[in-house]
C-alpha positions in Angstrom: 35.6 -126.7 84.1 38.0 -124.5 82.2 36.9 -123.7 78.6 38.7 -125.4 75.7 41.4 -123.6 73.9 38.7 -123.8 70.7 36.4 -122.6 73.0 37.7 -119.6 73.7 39.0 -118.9 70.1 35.8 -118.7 69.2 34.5 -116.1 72.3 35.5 -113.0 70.2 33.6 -114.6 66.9 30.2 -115.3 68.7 30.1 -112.0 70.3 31.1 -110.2 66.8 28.0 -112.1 65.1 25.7 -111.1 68.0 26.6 -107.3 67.8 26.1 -108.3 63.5 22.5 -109.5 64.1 21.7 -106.8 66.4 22.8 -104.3 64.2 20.4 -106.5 61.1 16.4 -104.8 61.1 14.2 -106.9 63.0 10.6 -108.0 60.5 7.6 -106.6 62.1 6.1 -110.0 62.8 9.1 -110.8 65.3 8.9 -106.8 66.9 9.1 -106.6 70.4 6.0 -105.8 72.3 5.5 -102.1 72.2 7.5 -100.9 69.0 4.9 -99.9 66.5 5.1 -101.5 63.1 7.4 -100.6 60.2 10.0 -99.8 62.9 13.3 -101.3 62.4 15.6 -101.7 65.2 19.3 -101.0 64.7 22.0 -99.4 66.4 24.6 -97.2 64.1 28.0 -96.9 66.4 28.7 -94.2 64.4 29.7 -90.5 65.5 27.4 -87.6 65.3 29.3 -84.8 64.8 28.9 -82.3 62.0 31.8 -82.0 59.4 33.1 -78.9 58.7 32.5 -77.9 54.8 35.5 -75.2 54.3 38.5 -74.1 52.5 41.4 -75.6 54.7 40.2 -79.2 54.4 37.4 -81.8 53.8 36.1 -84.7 56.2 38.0 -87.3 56.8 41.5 -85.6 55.6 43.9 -84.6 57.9 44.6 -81.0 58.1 49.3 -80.4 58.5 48.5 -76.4 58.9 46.0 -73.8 58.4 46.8 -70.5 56.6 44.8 -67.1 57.3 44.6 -63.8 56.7 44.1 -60.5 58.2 40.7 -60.0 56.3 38.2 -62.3 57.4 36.4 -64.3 54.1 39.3 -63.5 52.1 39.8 -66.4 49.5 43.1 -66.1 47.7 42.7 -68.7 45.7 39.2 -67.2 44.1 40.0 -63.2 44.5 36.6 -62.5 44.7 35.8 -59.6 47.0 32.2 -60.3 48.9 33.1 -58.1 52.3 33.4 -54.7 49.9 30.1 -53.6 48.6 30.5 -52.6 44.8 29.3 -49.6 44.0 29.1 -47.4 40.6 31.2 -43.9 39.4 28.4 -41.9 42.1 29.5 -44.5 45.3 25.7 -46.1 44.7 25.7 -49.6 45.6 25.5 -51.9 42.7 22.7 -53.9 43.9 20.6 -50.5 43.3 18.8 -51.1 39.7 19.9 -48.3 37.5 16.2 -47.1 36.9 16.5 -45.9 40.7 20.6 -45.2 41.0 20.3 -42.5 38.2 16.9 -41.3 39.3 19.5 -39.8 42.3 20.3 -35.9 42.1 24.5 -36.2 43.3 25.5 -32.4 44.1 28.7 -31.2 45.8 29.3 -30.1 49.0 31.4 -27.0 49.8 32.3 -26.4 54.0 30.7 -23.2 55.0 34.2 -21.3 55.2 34.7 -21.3 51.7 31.2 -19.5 51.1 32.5 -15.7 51.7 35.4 -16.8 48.6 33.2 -18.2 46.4 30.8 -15.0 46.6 33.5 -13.0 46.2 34.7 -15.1 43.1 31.0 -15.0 41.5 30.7 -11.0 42.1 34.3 -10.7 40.2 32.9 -12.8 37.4 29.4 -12.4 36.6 30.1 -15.1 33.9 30.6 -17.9 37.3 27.8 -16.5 39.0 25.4 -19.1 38.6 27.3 -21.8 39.2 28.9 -20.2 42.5 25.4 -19.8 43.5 24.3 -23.5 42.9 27.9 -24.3 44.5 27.0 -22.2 47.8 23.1 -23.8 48.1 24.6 -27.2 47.4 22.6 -27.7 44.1 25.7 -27.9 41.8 26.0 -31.7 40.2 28.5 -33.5 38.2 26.9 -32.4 35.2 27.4 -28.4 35.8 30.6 -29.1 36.9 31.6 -30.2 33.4 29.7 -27.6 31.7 31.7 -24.8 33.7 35.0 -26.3 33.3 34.7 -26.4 29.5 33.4 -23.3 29.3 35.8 -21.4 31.2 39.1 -23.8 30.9 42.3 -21.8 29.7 45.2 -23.5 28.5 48.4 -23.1 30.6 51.3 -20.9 30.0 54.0 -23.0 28.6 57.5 -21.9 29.1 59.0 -22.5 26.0 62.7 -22.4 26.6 62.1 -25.3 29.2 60.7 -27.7 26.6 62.7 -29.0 23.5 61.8 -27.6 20.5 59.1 -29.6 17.6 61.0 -28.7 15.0 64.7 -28.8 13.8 66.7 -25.5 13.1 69.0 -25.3 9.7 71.9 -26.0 11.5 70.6 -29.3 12.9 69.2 -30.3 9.6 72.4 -29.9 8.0 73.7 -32.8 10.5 71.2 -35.3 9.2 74.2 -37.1 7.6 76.5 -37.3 10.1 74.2 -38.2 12.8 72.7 -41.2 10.8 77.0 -42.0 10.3 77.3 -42.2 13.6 74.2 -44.6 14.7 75.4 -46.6 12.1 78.6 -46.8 13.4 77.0 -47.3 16.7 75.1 -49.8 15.5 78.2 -51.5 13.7 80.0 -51.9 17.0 77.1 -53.1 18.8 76.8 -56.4 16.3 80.6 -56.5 16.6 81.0 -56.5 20.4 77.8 -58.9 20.8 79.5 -61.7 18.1 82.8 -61.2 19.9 81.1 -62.3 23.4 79.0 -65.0 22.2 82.2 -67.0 20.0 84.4 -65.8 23.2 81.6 -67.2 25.7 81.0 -70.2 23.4 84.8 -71.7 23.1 85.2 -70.9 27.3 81.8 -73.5 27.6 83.2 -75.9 24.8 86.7 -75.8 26.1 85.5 -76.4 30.1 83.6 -79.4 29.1 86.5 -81.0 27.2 88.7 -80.4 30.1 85.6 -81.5 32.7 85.1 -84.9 30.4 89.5 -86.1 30.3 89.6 -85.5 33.9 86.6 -87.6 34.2 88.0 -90.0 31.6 91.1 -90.4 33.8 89.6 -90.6 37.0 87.3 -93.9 35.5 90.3 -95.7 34.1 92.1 -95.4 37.0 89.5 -97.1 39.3 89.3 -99.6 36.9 92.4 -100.6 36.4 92.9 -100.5 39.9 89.4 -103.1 40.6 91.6 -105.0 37.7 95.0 -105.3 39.6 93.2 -105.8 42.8 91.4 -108.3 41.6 94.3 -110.0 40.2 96.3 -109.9 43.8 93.7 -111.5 45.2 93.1 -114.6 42.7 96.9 -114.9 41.3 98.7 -114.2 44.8 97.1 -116.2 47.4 100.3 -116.2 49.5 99.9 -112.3 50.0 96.3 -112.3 51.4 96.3 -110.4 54.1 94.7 -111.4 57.8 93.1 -114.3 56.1 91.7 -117.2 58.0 94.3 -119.6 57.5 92.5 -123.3 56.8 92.3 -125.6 59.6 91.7 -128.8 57.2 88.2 -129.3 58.8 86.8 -127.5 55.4 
């Protein structure tokens, strides 16, 4: 025999509670035979797949586009720089302590082509001698780099007639006067042509907006007195309506 109607409305509820109570932990005294005790039974219909902790999105939001760059573990957001290794004034990694970083004897290296003219330059001066030689057998550091430029540093020649002159000549003085006359008057125009503008400026603005609010004035009472006289057609002069349905006498 066919099922009842009820019957079968209630088909999707009887399986839902038995998927329910298989889903429930089963008490150890009602285990199956051959699950060992303090096991639970249950079966999560959930998925296993790992979700992916990063910058573009969380779990369970959906991801519209994904922006990269051309350097890998960039974050723009952040700017913090972990692909370059910090390093100090020497090019010693920071992660060095400083009791072993300093403890390190930085020298300069000259190519061997250079040696004949720096030979040359120390037999010329006996005064660069030493530090030629340390330069040549690569012992030359930062340190007596300093000490030799200091000690044999010479200021440059300056061309005088190229460079204007830190001082005033009697002439010039004489013009102290006028030349404070005319940045005054500089000055004077300046504050003159800058109040001009802003009242010029100022009554254009004022004078547009007066003009912008009658047109608008207009334009508003001419819609409504036309809603008014179309209004009035249509209540005081029923005999002009125009493609109205005319009344049958069934209403």
């Amino acid at each position: 025999s066919s099922p009842t109607p009820r019957r079968i409305a209630s088909l999707p509820m009887v399986r839902l509670l038995a998927t329910a109570s298989r889903c429930l932990p089963v008490p150890c005294s009602t285990a199956r035979a051959g699950t060992a005790a303090g096991v639970v039974v249950q079966r999560r219909l959930l998925h296993h797949s790992v979700p992916r902790h990063h910058t573009a999105s969380n779990p369970g939001w959906p991801v519209l586009y994904h922006v990269g760059y051309d350097k890998p573990g960039w974050n723009p957001d952040m700017e913090l720089e972990y692909d370059v290794m910090p390093r100090d004034e020497f090019g010693v990694p920071a992660h060095i302590p400083p009791e072993i970083s300093t403890t390190i004897r930085h020298t300069y290296y000259i190519p061997p082509q250079y040696y004949p003219f720096l030979k040359k330059l120390g037999d010329d001066t006996p005064e660069l001698k030493p530090y030629m030689d340390k330069l040549i057998n690569g012992e030359m550091t930062f340190d007596d780099y300093e000490e030799m430029f200091y000690a044999f540093a010479k200021p440059l020649k300056i061309h005088r007639p190229l460079i204007a002159m830190p001082y005033r000549t009697d002439a010039e003085i004489a013009k102290t006067d006028e030349i404070m006359w005319e940045g005054a008057w500089l000055s004077f125009r300046q504050r003159v042509l800058g109040d001009y503008l802003a009242r010029h400026y100022f009554r254009d603005f004022i004078a547009g907006a007066g003009i912008g609010l009658f047109l608008a004035w207009l334009f508003i009472q001419g819609h409504r007195q036309y809603r008014i006289d179309m209004k009035l057609f249509y209540l005081e002069a029923p005999e002009h309506k125009i493609n109205w349905v005319k009344p049958r006498g069934d209403l």
